[in-house]
C-alpha positions in Angstrom: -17.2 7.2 10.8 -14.4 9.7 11.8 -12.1 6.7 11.7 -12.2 6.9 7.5 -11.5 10.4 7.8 -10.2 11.2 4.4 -11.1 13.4 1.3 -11.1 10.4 -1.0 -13.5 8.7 1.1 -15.7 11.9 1.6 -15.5 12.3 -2.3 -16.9 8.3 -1.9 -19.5 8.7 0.0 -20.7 12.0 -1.8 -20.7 9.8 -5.1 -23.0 7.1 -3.1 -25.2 10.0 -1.3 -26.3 11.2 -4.6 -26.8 7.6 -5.9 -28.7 6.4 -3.1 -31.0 9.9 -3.6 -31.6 8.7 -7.2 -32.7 5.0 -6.2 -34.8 6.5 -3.4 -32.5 4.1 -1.0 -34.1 4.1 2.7 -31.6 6.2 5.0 -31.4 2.3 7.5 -30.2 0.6 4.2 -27.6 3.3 3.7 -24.8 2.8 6.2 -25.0 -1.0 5.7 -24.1 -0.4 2.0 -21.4 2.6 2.4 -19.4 1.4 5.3 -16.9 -1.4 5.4 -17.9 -4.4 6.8 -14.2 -5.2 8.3 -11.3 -2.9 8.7 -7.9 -3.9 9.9 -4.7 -1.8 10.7 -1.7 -3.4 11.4 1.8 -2.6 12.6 4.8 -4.0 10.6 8.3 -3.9 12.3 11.0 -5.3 10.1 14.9 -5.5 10.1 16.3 -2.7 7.4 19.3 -3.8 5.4 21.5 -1.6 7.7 20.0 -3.8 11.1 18.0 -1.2 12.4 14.3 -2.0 12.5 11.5 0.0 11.5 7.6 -0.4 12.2 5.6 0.6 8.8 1.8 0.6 9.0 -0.5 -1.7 7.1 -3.9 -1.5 5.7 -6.7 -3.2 4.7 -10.9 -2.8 4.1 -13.3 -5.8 3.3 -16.2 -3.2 2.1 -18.6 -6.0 2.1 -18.9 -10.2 1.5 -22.5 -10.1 0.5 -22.0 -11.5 -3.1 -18.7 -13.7 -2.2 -15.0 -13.0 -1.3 -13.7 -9.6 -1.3 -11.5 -8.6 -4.3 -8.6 -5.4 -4.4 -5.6 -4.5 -4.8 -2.6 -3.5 -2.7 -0.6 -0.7 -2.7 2.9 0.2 -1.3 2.6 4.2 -1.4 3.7 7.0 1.1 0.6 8.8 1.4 -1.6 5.1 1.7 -4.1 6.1 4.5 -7.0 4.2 6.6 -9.3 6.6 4.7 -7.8 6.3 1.4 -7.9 2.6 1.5 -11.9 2.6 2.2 -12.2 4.4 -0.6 -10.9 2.3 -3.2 -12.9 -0.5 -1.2 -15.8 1.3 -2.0 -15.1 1.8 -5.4 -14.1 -1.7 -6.2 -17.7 -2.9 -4.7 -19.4 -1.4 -7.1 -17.1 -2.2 -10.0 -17.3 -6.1 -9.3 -21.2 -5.7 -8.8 -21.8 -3.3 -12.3 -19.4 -5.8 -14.4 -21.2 -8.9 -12.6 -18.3 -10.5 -10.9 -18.9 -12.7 -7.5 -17.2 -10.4 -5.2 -17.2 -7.5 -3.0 -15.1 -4.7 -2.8 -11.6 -4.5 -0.5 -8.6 -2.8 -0.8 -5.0 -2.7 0.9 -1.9 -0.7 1.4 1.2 -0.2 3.4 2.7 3.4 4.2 5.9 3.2 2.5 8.0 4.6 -0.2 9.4 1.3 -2.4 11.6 3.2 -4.5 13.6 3.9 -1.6 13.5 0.3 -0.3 15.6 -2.9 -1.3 14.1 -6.0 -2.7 15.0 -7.5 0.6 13.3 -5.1 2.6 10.4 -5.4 0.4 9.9 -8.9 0.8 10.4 -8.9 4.5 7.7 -6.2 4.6 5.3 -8.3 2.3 5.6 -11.3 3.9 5.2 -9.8 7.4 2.1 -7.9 6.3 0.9 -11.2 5.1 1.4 -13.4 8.2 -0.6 -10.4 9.9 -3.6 -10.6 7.4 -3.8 -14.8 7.4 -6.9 -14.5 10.1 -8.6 -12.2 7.7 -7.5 -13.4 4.3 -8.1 -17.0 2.0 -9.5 -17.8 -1.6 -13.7 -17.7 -0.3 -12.5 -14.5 2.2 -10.4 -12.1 0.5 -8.6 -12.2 -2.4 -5.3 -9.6 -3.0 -3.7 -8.1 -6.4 -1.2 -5.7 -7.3 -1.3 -2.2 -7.4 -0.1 1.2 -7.0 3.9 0.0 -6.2 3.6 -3.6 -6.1 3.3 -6.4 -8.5 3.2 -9.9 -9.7 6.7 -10.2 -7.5 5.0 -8.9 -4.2 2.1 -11.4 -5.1 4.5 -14.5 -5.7 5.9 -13.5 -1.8 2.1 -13.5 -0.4 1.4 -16.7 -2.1 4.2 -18.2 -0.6 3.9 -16.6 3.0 0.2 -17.8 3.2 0.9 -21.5 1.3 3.4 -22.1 3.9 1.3 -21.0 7.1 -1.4 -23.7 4.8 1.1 -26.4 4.7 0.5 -26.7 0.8 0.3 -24.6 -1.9 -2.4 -22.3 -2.2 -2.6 -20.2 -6.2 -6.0 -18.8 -5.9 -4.6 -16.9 -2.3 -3.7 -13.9 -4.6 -4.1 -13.2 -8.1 -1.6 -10.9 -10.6 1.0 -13.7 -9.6 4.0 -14.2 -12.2 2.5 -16.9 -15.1 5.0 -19.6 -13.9 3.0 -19.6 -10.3 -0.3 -20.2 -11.9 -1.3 -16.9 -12.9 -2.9 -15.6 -15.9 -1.8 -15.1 -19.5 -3.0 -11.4 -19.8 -3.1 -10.2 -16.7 -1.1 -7.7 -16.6 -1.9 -6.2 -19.6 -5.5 -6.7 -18.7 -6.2 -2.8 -17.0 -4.3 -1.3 -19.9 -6.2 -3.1 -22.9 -9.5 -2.8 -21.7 -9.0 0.8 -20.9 -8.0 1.4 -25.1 -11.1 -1.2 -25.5 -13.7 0.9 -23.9 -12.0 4.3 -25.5 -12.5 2.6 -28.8 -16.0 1.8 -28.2 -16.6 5.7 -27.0 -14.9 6.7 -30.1 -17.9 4.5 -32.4 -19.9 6.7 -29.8 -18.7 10.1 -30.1 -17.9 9.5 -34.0 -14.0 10.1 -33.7 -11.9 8.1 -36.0 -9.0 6.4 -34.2 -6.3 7.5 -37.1 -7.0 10.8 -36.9 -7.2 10.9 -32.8 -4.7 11.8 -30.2 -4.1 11.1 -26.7 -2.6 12.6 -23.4 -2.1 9.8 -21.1 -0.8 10.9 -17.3 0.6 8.3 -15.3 2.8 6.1 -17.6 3.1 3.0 -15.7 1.3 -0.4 -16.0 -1.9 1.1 -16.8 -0.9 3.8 -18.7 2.1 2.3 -20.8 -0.4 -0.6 -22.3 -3.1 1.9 -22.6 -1.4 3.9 -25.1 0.5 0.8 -26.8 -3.0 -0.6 -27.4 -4.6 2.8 -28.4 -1.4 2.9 -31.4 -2.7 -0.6 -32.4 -5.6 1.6 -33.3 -3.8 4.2 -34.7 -4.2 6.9 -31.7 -1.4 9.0 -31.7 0.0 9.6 -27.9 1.1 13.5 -27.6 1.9 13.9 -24.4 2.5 11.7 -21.0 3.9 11.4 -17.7 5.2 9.5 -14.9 6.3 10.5 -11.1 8.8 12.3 -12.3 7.4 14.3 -15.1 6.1 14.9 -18.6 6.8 15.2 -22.2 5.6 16.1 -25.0 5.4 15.9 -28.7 2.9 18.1 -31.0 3.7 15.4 -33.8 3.5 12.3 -31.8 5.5 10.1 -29.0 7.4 7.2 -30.9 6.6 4.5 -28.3 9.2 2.1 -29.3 11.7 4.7 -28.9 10.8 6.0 -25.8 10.5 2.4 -24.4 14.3 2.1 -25.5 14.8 5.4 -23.1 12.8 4.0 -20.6 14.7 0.7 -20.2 18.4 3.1 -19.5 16.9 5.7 -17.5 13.6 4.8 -15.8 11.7 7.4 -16.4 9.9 9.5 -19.7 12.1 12.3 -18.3 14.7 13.1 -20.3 13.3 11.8 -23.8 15.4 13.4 -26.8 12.1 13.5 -28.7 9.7 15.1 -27.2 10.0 18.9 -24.8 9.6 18.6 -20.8 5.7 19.8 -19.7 4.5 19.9 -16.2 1.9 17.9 -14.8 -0.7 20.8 -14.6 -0.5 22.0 -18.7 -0.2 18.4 -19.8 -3.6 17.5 -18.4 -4.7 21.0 -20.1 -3.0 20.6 -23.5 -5.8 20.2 -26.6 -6.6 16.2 -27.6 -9.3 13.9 -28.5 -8.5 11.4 -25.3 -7.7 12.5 -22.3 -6.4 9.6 -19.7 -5.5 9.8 -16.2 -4.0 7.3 -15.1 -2.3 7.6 -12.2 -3.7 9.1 -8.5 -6.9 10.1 -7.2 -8.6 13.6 -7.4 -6.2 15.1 -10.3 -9.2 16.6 -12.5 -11.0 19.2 -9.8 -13.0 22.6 -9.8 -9.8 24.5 -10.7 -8.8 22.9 -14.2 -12.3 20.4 -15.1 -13.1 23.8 -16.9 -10.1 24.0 -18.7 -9.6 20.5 -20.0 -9.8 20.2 -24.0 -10.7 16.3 -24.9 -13.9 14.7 -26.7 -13.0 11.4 -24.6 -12.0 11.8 -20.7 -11.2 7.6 -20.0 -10.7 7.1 -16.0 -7.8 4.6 -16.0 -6.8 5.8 -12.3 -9.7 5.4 -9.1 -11.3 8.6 -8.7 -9.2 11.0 -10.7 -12.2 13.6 -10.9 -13.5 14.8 -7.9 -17.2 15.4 -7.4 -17.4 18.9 -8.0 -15.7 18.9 -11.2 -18.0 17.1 -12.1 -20.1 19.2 -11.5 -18.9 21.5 -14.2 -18.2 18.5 -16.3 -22.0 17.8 -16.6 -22.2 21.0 -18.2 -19.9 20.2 -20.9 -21.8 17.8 -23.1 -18.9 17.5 -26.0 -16.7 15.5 -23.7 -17.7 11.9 -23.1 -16.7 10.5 -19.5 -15.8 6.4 -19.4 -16.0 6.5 -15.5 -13.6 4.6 -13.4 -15.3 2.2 -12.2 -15.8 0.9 -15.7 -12.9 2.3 -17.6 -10.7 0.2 -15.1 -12.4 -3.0 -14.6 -10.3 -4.8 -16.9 -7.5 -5.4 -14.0 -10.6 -7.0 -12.1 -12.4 -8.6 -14.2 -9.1 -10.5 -15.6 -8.2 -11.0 -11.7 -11.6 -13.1 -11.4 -10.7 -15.1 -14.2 -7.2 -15.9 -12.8 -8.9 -16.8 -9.2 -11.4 -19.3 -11.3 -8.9 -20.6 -13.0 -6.3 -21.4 -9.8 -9.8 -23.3 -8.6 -10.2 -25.4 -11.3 -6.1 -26.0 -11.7 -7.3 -25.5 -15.5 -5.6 -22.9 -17.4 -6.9 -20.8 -20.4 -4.9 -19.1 -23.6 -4.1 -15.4 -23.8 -6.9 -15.3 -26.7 -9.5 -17.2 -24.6 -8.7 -14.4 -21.6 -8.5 -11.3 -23.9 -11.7 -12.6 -25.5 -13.7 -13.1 -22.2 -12.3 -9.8 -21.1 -14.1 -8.1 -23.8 -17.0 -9.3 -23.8 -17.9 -8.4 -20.2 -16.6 -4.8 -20.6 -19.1 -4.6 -23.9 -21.8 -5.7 -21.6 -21.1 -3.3 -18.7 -20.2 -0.7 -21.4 -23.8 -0.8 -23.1 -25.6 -1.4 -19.8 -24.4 2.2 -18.5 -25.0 4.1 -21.7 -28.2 2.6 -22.3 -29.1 3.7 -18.5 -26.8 7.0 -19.1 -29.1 7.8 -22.3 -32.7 6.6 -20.8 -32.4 8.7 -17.7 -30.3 11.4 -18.8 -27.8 11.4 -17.0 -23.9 11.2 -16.8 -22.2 8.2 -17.2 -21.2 7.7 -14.1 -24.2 8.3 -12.5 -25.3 4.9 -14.5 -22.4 3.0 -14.2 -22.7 3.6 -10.2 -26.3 3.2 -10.1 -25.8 0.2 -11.9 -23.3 -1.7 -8.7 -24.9 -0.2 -6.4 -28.2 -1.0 -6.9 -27.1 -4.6 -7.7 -25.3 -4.8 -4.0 -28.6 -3.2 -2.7 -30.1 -6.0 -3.9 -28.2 -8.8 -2.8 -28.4 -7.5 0.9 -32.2 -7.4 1.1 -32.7 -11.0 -0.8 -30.3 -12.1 2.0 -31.4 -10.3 4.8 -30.3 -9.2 8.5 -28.5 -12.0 10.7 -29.4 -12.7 13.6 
């Protein structure tokens, strides 16, 4: 569909093609499980602080409802696209099906730049977005979280949009909301921990010890911030990391706790007195035992997938390796790949347990969350290498075999209506 015309979406449904070869998929079952069920795009004028008004453009892809509401994020980016957003819909299908969660895939986003914007603006342009998306949107229809430039503030404003269109108060609209409005103990931490979890499990794997390891992690937000906190609750030492406006790096190690102090003055790694300025390109290139990107799309490709030097390459962003470095990546049988759609299920997977518990209006402790957490991503972890090892292939040629098949599944027990 030329509408979803986008190299992310492209680098999808080449991901999916070769699936769908392996499980010998009939071509008529195809399209019904690659393209979106629903797509919406929406135009979103809103009063700037200086009274002019400006019309952004809104997103969002229900990639199917087959096993229950549709689940994903929402992202306030510049470069957020149609194509782009079907992608991550896509994606997050066969995540919730290979980690067994009750949903289908969906994703949102509005084209915008939110460092540039006031809180003001911001919540005009939530809530408007919001009002837009109430025909398409509820707790058994879709369900929205935070992501790339939002968070639990931007979910508290779509709660309270949709709750007062509902005429009561309505928790289980969004999930990723602030604990005081009924989210979840954990949540936010959820993407990050079980991204060290999984690492830790690969390093029993690939028979690295953890005190002796060090990690590059590129994107140092949410994801990647908690990532490498957990990993020094191992004993991984972080080397190198970035954000959107740069990297550092340190041969001996990062001190965390002082950068964090850095980070709360300036806003940024940039700048750290402890560690030397690297560029986005070498730091993804620079020698380590784990190797985590965690920030865009399509940032490990044909020019450099040669060139990186890790035992352990965790996916903590969507789709950071395109599929023809991976091509050259199945070559390379020293490095271990914990692909995205597992590596990052923890956000998910925590955001379904927040959703049951808004239900039920019966709240769990941070231990019960943590533990549930972990024990679904040890299940989806040893389903996929156990698959990965009997059919000898890569790991994410298990892991998406695993959701998709699952989805596959579902359809044809349902069947065609009419």
């Amino acid at each position: 569909m030329e509408i979803y015309n986008h190299p992310t979406f492209h680098m999808a449904c080449e991901q999916f093609d070769l699936v769908a070869d392996y499980l010998d998929i009939p071509q008529h079952q195809r399209d019904r499980l690659k393209f979106p069920k629903r797509s919406m795009t929406v135009a979103l004028p809103i009063r700037l602080d200086d009274g002019m008004v400006k019309v952004f453009t809104g997103y969002r892809v229900q990639h199917h409802l087959t096993l229950g509401p549709t689940k994903g994020g929402l992202r306030y980016h510049p470069s957020v696209t149609l194509g782009e957003v079907a992608a991550l819909a896509m994606w997050m299908s066969w995540k919730c099906a290979l980690t067994g969660l009750p949903y289908g895939g969906a994703k949102g986003g509005i084209t915008c730049d939110p460092r540039n914007m006031s809180v003001g603006e911001l919540e005009r342009l939530t809530r408007r977005f919001t009002q837009e998306m109430i025909p398409f949107i509820g707790p058994q229809i879709d369900v929205m979280a935070p992501d790339l430039g939002t968070n639990e503030q931007t979910m508290a404003w779509m709660m309270d949009t949709y709750s007062m269109h509902m005429g009561h108060t309505v928790p289980s609209i969004v999930t990723g909301k602030p604990v005081s409005l009924h989210g979840s103990l954990g949540r936010r931490e959820s993407t990050g921990r079980g991204v060290a979890y999984l690492i830790n499990r690969a390093m029993d794997v690939t028979g690295l010890t953890a005190r002796n390891a060090t990690a590059v992690v590129q994107g140092f937000g949410n994801v990647g911030s908690v990532t490498a906190y957990s990993l020094a609750k191992y004993g991984v030492k972080t080397i190198a990391l970035s954000d959107v406006n740069g990297g550092i790096y340190n041969a001996k190690g990062i001190d965390l706790w002082e950068l964090e102090k850095h980070i709360a003055k300036e806003n940024t790694v940039v700048g750290f007195s402890e560690a030397e300025p690297i560029a986005n390109g070498t730091l993804l290139l620079l020698p380590c035992d784990i190797l985590v990107p965690a920030a865009l799309e399509r940032q490990i490709t044909k020019d450099n997938a040669a060139k990186i030097k890790c035992r352990i390459l965790a996916e903590a962003a969507n789709g950071p390796t395109t599929p023809e470095a991976d091509e050259i990546l199945k070559l390379r049988d020293e490095i271990f790949i914990i692909p995205d759609i597992l590596c990052n299920s923890g956000g998910v997977i925590v955001s379904y347990f927040e959703w049951v518990q808004d239900l039920q209006s019966f709240f769990w402790t941070e231990t019960e969350v943590m533990d549930k957490l972990f024990r679904i991503m040890e299940q989806a972890f040893t389903a996929t290498l156990q698959m990965s090892r009997k059919q000898n292939f890569s790991m994410r040629m298990a892991a998406l075999s695993l959701g998709i098949k699952r989805v596959q599944e579902a359809k044809k027990l349902r069947g065609l209506f009419p």
